[in-house]
N, C-alpha and C positions, 0 to 999 in steps of 0.2 A: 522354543517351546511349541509355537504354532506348527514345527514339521511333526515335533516327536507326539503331539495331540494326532496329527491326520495320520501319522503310522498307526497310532494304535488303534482308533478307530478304522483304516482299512485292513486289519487283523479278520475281522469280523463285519464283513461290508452291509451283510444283508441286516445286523440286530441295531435294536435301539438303544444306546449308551445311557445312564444316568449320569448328573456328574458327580454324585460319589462314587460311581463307577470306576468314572476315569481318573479321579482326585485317585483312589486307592491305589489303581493298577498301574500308576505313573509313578505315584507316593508325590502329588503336586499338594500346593497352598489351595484352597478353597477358593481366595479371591482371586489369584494368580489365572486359577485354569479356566473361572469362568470367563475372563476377560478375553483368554487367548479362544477360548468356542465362540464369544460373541463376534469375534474376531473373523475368524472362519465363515462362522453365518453370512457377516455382512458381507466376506466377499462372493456367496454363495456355493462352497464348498461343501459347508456342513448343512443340513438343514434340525430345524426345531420343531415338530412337528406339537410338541406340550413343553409348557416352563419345565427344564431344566431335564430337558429331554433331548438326549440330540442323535442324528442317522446322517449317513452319505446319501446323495441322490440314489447311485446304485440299489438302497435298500429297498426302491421305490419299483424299483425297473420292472416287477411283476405286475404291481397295482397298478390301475389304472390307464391314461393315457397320455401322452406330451402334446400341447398343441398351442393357436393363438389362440388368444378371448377376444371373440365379436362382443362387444357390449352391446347393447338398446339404448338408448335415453330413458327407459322407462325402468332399468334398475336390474332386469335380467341378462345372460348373456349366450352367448354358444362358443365352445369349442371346440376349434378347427383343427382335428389333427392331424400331424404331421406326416402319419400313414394317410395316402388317399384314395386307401380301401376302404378306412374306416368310416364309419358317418360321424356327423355332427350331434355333438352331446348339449343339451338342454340345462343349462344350472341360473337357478329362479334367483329371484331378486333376496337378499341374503345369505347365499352359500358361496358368495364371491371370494371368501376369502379373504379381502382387502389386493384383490388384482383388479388390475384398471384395464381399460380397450387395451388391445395390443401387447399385449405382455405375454411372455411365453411361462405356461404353466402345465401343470400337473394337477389331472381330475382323475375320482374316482365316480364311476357309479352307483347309485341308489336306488332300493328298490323301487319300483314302479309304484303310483298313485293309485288312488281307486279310477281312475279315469285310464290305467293300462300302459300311459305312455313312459318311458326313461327318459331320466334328469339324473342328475349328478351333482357332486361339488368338489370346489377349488381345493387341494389341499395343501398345495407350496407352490409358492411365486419361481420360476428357475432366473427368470429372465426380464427386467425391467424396459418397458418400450418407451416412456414418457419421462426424459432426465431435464426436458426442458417445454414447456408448455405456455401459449400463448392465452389471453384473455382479459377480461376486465376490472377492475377495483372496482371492490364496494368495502361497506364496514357494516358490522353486525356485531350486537353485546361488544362495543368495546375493542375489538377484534380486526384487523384488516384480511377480506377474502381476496381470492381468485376466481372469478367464475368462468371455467375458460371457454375458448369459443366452441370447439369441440361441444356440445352436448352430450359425447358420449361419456367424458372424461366428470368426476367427480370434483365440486369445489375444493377449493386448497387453502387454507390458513396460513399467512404469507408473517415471516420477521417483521419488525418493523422498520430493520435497517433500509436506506434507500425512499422512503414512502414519505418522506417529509415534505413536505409543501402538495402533496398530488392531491386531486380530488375524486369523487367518486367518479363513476364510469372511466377513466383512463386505461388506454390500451398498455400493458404490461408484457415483456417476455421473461418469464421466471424459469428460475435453476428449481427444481424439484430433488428433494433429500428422503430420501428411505430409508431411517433407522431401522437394525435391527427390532428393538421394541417400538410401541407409541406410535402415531400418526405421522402419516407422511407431510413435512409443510417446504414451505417454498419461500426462494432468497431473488429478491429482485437481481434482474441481469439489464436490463435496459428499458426507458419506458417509452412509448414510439406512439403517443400524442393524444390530444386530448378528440373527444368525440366522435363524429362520421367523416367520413372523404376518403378520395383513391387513395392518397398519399399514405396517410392511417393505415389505410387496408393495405398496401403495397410492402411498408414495415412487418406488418402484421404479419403475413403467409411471409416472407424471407426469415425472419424468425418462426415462424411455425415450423418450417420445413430446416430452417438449419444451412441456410445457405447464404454464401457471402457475399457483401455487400463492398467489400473495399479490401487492397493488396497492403500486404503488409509493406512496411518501406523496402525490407532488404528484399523482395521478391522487385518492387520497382526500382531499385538502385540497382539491381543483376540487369532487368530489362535493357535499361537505360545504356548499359555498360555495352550490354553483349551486339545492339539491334545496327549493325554496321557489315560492310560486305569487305572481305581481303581482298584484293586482286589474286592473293597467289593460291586461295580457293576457287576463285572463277577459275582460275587456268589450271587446275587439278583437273577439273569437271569437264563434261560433254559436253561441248557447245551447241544447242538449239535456238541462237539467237538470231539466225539465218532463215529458217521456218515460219510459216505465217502461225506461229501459234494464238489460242485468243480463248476470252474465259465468257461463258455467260451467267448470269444469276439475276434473281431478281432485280425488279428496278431501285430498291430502296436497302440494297445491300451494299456493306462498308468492308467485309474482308470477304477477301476470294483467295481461295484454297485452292482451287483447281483449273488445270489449262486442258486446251486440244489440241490437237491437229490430224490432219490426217494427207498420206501420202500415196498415191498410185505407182504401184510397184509394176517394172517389166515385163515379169512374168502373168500378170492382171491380176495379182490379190492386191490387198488395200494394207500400211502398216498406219495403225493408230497409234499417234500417242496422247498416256494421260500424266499427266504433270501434276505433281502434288505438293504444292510449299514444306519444304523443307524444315519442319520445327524442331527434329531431335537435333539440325545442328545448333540451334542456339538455346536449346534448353537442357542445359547439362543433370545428369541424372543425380539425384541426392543432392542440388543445390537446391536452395529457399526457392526460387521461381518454379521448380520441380516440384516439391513437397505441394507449395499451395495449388499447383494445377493438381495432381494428386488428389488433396482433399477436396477439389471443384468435381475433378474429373467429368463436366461439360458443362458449356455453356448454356445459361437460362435464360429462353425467349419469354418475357413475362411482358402482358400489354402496356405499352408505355415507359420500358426498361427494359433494358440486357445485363445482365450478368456474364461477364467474358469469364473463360476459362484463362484467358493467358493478360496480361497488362496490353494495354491499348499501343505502346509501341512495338507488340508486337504481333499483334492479331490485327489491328488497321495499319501498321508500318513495315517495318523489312518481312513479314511471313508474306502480306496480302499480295495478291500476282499482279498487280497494277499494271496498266497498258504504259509502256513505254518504260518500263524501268529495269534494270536487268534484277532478279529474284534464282535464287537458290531451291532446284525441286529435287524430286526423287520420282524418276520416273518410272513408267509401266510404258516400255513396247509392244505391242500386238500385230503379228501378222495372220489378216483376215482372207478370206478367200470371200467373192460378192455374195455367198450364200451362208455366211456368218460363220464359218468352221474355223476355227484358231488355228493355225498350220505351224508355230513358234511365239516364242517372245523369250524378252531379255529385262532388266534393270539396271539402273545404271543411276547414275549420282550428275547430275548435270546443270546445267544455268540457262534459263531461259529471259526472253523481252517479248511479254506479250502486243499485240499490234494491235488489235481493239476488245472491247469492254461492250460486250454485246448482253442484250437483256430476254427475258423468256418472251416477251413483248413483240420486240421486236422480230425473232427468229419465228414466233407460231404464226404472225403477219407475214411475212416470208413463203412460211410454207401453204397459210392458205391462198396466196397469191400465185405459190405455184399450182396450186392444186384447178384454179381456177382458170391456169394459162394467163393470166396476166405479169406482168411488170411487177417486183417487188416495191412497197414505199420506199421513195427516198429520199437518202440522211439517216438512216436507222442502221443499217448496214454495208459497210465500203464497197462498192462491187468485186472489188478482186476476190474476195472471199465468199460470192455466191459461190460459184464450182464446191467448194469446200462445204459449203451447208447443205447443198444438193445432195451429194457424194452421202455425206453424213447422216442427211436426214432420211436417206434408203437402205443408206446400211445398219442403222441403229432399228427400223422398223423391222428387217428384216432376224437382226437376234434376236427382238422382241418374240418375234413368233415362233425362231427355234424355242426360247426358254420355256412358252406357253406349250409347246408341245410336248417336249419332258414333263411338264406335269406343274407349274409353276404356278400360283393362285393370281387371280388378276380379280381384284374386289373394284366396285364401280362405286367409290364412293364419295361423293364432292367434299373437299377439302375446302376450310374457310380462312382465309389470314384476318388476326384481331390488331386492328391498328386502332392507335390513340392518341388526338393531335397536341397539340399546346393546349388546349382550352377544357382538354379530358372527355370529350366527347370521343365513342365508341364506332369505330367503321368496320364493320365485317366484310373482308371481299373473298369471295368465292375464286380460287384459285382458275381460272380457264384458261392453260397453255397446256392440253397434252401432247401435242409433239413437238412444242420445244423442251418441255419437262419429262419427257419420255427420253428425248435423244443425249439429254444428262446423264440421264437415269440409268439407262442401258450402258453406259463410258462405265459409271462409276461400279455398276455389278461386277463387268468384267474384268477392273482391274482387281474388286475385291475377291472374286473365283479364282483370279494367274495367282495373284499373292497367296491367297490361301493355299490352295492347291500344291505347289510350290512349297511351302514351309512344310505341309503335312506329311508330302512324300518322302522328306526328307527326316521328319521326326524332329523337327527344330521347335522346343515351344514356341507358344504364342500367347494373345486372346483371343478367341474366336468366337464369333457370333452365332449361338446356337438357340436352333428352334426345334423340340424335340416333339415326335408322333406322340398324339392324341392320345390321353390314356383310354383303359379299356372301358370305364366310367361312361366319359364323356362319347365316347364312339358309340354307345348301346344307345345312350340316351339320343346320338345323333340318327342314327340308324332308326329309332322307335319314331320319330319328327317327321324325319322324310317320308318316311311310310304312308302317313297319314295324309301327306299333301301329293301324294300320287311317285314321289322317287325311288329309288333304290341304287344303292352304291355299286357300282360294277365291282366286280369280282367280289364284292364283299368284302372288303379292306379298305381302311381308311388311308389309303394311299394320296399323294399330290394330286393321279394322276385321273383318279375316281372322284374327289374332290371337285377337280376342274371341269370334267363330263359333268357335272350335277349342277355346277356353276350357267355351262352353258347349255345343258336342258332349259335350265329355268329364266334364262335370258331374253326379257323382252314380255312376260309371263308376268299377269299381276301378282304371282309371287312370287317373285323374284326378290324383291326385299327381303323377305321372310328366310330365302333359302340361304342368304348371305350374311344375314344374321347370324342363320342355324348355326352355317360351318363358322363362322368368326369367333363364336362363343365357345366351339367344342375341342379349337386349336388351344394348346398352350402359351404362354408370354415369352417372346426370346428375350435371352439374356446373354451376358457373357462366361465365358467356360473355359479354363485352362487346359481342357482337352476339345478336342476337333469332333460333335456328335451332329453334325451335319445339321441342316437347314429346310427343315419339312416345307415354311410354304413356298421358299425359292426352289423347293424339290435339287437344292444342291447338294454335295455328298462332301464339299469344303466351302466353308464363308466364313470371313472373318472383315472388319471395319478396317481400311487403311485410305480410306479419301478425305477423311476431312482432322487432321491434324491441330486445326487452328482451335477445335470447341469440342473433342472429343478425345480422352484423354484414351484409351486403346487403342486407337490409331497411334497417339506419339508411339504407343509403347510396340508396337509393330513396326514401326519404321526402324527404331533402333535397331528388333531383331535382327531385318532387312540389314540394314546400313552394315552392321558388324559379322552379318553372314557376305556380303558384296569386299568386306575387307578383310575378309578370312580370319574374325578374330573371335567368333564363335566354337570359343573353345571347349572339349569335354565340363571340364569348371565351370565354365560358363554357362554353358546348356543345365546343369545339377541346381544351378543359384535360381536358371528362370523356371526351372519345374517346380521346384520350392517356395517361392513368392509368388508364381502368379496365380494359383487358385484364392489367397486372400484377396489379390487384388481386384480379382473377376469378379467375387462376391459385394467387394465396395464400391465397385463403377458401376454395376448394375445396382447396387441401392440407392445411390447418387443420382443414378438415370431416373429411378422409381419418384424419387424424393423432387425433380424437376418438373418431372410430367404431371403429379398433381400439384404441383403449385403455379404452374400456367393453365392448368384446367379451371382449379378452382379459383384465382384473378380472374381469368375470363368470363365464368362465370356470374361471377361479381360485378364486370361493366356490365355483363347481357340483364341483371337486375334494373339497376341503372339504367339502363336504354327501354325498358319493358315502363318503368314507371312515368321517364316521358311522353310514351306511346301508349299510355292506360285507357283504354275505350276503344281502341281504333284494330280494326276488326282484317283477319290475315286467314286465306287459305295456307294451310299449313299440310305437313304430310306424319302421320305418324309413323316413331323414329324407333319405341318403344312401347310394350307393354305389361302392365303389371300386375297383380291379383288388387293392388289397391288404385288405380289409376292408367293413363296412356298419356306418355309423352308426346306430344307435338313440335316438329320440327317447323320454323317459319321461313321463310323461302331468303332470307339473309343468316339462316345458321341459327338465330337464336332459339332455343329449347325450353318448354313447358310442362306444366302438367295440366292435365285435365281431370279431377278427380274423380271416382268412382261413384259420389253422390250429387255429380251435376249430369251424369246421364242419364235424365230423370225421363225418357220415353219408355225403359224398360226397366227392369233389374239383369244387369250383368251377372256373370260367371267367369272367371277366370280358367282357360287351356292355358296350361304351361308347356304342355308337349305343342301346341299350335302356334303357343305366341297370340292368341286370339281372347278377347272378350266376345260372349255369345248372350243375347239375349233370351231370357227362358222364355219368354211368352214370343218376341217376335223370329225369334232364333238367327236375329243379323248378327254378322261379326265383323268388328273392328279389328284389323292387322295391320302388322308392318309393312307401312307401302301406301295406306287408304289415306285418300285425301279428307280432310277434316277440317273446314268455316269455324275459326275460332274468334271470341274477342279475350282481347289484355285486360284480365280483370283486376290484378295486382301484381307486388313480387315486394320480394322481403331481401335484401341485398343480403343480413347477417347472415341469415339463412340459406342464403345462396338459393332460392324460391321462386320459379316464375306461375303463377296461378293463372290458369286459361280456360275460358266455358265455352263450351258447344253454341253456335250461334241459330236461332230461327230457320234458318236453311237447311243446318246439319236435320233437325227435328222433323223439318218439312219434307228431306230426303229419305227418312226413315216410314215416314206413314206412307207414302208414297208406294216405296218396298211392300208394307203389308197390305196395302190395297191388292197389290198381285198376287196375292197368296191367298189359299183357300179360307172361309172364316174356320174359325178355328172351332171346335166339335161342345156342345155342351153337354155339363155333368152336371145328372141333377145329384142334391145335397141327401147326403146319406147321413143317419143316427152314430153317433163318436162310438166307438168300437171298446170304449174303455172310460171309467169313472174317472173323475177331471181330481189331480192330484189334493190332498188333505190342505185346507186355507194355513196352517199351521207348520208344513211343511218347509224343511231350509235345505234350500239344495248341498249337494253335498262339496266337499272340498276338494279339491285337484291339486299337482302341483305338478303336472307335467306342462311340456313350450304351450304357450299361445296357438292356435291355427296360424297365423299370421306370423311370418318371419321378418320381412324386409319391410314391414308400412305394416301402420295403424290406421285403419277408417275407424270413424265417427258412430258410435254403435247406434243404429236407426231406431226412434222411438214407435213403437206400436202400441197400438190400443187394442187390446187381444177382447174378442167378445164372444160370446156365448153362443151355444148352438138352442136355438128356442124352434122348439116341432117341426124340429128336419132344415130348417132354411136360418138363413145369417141376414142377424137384424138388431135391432136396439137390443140393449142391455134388457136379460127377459125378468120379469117381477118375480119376486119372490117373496115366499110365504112367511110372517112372522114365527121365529121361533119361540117355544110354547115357553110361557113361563116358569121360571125354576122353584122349586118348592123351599119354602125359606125352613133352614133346619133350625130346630129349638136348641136353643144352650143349656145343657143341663146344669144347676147349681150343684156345684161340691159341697158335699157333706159337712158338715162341722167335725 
């Protein structure tokens, strides 16, 4: 009944059905057909736009627009749509619809207010963003809520199944239910503790974000099964167990994915190899340890916890490249010429035994020891393998600067590692090894450009890592920024390689910040893509991820293609299966990616609270990082991030540039930018919130008069007679219903005492004359 319902309503795709309508034209039961539309509805096929009214989405495709809902906390929202040509639509507190943050919906337009601006409203949910929501118990009338942490997200009226024995404030993860009709409510799924702490909070964001916390048994019983080495697979393979191969990674890292070596060939090029743990051989495809990396598709660095993509026997056991033990890779051969030009390479299936276990530490120690003609420290690294890191640390510098010349982005911006020890205390370390983490860096690009490259010529699907040019938006807007701070894009295209000139115009240049900003903001987010659309800021024309296997689940899925194109069994059929699956699966490892990265943003976030409240008074030259129409972020010189808000830089009244990035004061005309160092103290932070509150210290204030001392006084106006009668006492402003000025932040609306203009000059409240008395009217007596 439900097919022969959607045939006859897509008869007529664009009209509105009744359901005597379709009762009639079908000749169904009354209650039969309403059950099978409500049917439909729920699963979102049909929609109901009035009781017992029903249309296709298709009916809609002219009205309106598709897009996400930005909510506010404060009850209105915007819609982002999915064209982005289109702008952002404005719909006030009320016309929601009943769509929450994040949902994909359908707006129409409304007329304009008396104030000029467009707003709109919701008119059908297509797409539900919030199936599972984190947050707190309370009770009210009787009732058990949700209040969830989100602020953007609307309370939720919870079952009462599961809630026995909790008490209020408990942190909850609830199943959220969308009946067709009536309020949305919510079914407890786990409760993850009572009141504040990491631990709390650490349940908390794994359930917010939907990611897992432990391996099912049969994904560990396959583990367990598979994590062993044949002898008569070593001797299939290439043996590179003879080679001084060796892996470096940081010092507090437990699987290593990747090897090197490198060899001085005859003829004086260089043949590099890179060695990559071997994971599609022991993780069989469509088995349970496959499925759950799948719905992982990568490992989550959260402070104080990992989240492995694969079971621990085989991301720290038979994958890891351990010194001294023999390991199963998949190699990338390179042959280099000393001027970094690729002259060949091959793949190949082969078995390596790493010889030492070197750290970024140790190797960037190395190189400034070279650099200074000294002796490297020793113990750190074997001597035999200096030659080898020598060799390597000139030739990886040297690609570096071919790739910068192509047009490659090279952003200068310190990286912090968030570590957390036993006792939950927060240590931010600023990452400082760029050339031993450069001469990684540069291995791992080039094997990911041979392998790309390679599949693409050949039209072998894949996944590929794609970062696509700048829309024509974002480049106007980039183009209108630069301007103003003295740039301009050569040739006038937002090319890599006009990018990178404007990079190094502004290098070393107090804004410098600002201009690296500008471009970060106006590039696109890479993601993954079942087609090959090249790599704007590597300015590569193929990239795709095959170095790290062990926590990145498109790398398994490239090795396979690899493996089964090196075994000739990349067949027509086969090539039809991966063109057909991989664009879904590009879509889900990049929202997996999405869904990791804020939830190590915002954990981290959550220590940097924490670390701000032990440190509350104690006063930091900081640098600002960001700025906003309501505030400027400050960076503090171990990473942690602030705000400064718009009403503690009480020397002047600000003005927000958005094309500068700049606050400008009106009376002293300073501006605060990205880059300006900034005398802050810790004046609070709100962990829920994820909040750090920071104010300008006596210095910052003492630096600013300072400034207008060198400047001209400023010119006086004498007070002139008001140009116009001061509006009726009776008067009610009128009504609007168009967005707020303010999009992203709400200040604190400033209280004025507005006073009167008395004989030309501003002064007390001026006297005023009594009004004359009213003459009392007589009541006339009615007649008899």
């Amino acid at each position: 009944m439900l097919e022969q319902i959607y045939e006859f309503l897509k008869k007529r795709p664009n009209k509105r059905h009744s359901l005597r309508e379709v009762v009639r034209g079908l000749g169904l039961e009354k209650d039969q057909a309403k059950a099978a539309l409500e049917l439909l509805v729920a699963e979102g096929k049909v929609l109901e736009p009035r009781r017992k009214l029903y249309e296709l989405p298709e009916a809609r495709a002219e009205k309106g627009l598709r897009g996400r809902l930005q909510a506010h906390p404060a009850g209105f929202a915007f819609v982002l749509p999915e064209d982005p040509n289109l702008p952002d639509l404005y719909i006030p507190k009320g016309h929601l619809g009943g769509a929450w943050h994040g949902d994909l919906v359908r707006a129409e337009a409304r007329p304009p207010g008396r104030d000029g601006r467009p707003w709109g409203a919701v008119v059908a949910v297509l797409e539900r963003a919030n199936h599972q929501v984190v947050g707190r118990l309370y009770f009210k009338k009787g009732y058990a809520w949700l209040r969830p942490d989100d602020p953007r997200l609307p309370p939720l009226k919870l079952k009462p199944e599961g809630l026995e024995g909790l008490e209020a404030g408990g942190r909850l993860s609830v199943r959220v239910e969308f009946p067709p009709r009536g309020e949305p409510y919510g079914e407890v799924a786990a409760y993850l503790g009572q009141g504040e702490g990491p631990e709390v909070e650490t349940e908390a964001i794994i359930a917010k974000y939907g990611l897992r916390s432990s391996f099912p048994p049969e994904a560990l019983a396959e583990a367990e099964r598979v994590a062993r080495i044949e002898p008569e697979e070593v001797a299939r393979r290439e043996d590179f167990r003879g080679l001084k191969v060796f892996t470096i990674d940081g010092a507090d890292a437990k699987d290593f994915d990747d090897a090197i070596h490198i060899e001085p060939l005859p003829n004086g090029n260089y043949r590099v190899g890179i060695h990559i743990a071997d994971v599609s051989h022991y993780v069989r495809e469509g088995g349970p340890l496959d499925q759950e990396a799948y719905e992982r598709a990568t490992s989550v660095y959260l402070p104080g916890r990992v989240l492995p993509m694969l079971p621990e026997a085989l991301s720290n056991g038979i994958c890891s490249l351990k010194p001294g033990e023999d390991r199963l890779v998949l190699s990338v051969l390179v042959e280099l010429t000393p001027k970094g030009k690729v002259k060949g390479y091959r793949f190949t299936e082969g078995v390596i035994r790493s010889v030492a276990r070197l750290t970024y530490e140790a190797v960037e120690a190395f190189a400034e020891a070279r650099e200074k003609g000294e002796p490297p420290p020793e113990g750190a690294i074997p001597p035999d393998l200096y030659p080898d890191l020598e060799l390597l640390l000139n030739l990886t510098q040297t690609l570096k600067q071919r790739r910068l010349e192509q047009g490659a982005l090279d952003f200068h911006f310190t990286e912090v590692k968030v570590e957390v020890d036993a006792e939950g205390n927060l240590h931010l370390l600023p990452l400082r090894e760029p050339r031993a983490r450069s001469l990684i860096e540069e291995l791992m690009l080039l094997a990911n450009r041979t392998v790309a490259k390679h599949l693409a010529e050949r039209k072998i699907p894949a996944l590929f890592r794609v970062h696509e040019d700048p829309s024509q938006e974002a480049f106007t807007k980039l183009v209108n920024a630069l301007s103003r701070l003295g740039y301009s894009l050569p040739g006038g295209e937002p090319t890599p390689k006009a990018l990178q000139a404007v990079l190094r115009q502004a290098e070393g240049r107090p804004e410098a910040p600002v201009v690296s900003t500008l471009l970060l903001r106006s590039l696109r987010l890479a993601r993954y893509a079942a087609e090959n659309l090249g790599h704007f800021g590597l300015a590569a024309e193929h990239y795709l991820h095959f170095t790290s296997p062990i926590r990145r689940y498109p790398d398994l899925v490239v090795h396979r293609v690899l493996r089964a194109l090196l075994r000739r069994r990349a067949t027509q059929a086969r090539k039809e299966d991966w063109a057909r699956r991989f664009p879904k699966m590009a879509l889900h490892v990049s929202e997996r990616e999405r869904a990791a990265e804020n939830a190590e943003r915002e954990l981290t976030k959550y220590y940097q609270c924490l670390w701000a409240l032990r440190h509350r008074g104690e006063v930091y030259t900081g640098t600002v990082s960001g700025v906003t129409s309501f505030g400027v972020f400050v960076s503090l010189p171990n990473g942690v991030e602030g705000m400064v808000r718009l009403g503690a830089l009480r020397d002047d009244q600000y003005h927000y540039h958005e094309d500068l990035l700049a606050l400008e004061g009106l009376r002293s005309k300073r501006r605060i930018r990205i880059g300006d160092e900034m005398e802050v103290k810790i004046e609070g932070a709100d962990p829920s919130a994820r909040q750090i509150d920071l104010t300008p210290t006596e210095g910052f204030f003492d630096q600013a008069k300072a400034e207008r001392k060198k400047k001209a006084p400023p010119r006086k106006v004498a007070a002139t007679e008001p140009k116009g009668p001061p509006p009726h006492a009776k008067a009610r402003p009128r009504r609007v219903v168009g967005p707020p000025e303010e999009r992203r932040g709400f200040t604190k609306p400033v209280k004025v005492k507005v006073q009167k203009i008395y004989f030309g000059a501003w002064g007390a409240e001026a006297p005023t004359e009594p009004a004359p008395a009213k003459k009392k009217r007589r009541r006339r007596r009615r007649k008899a």
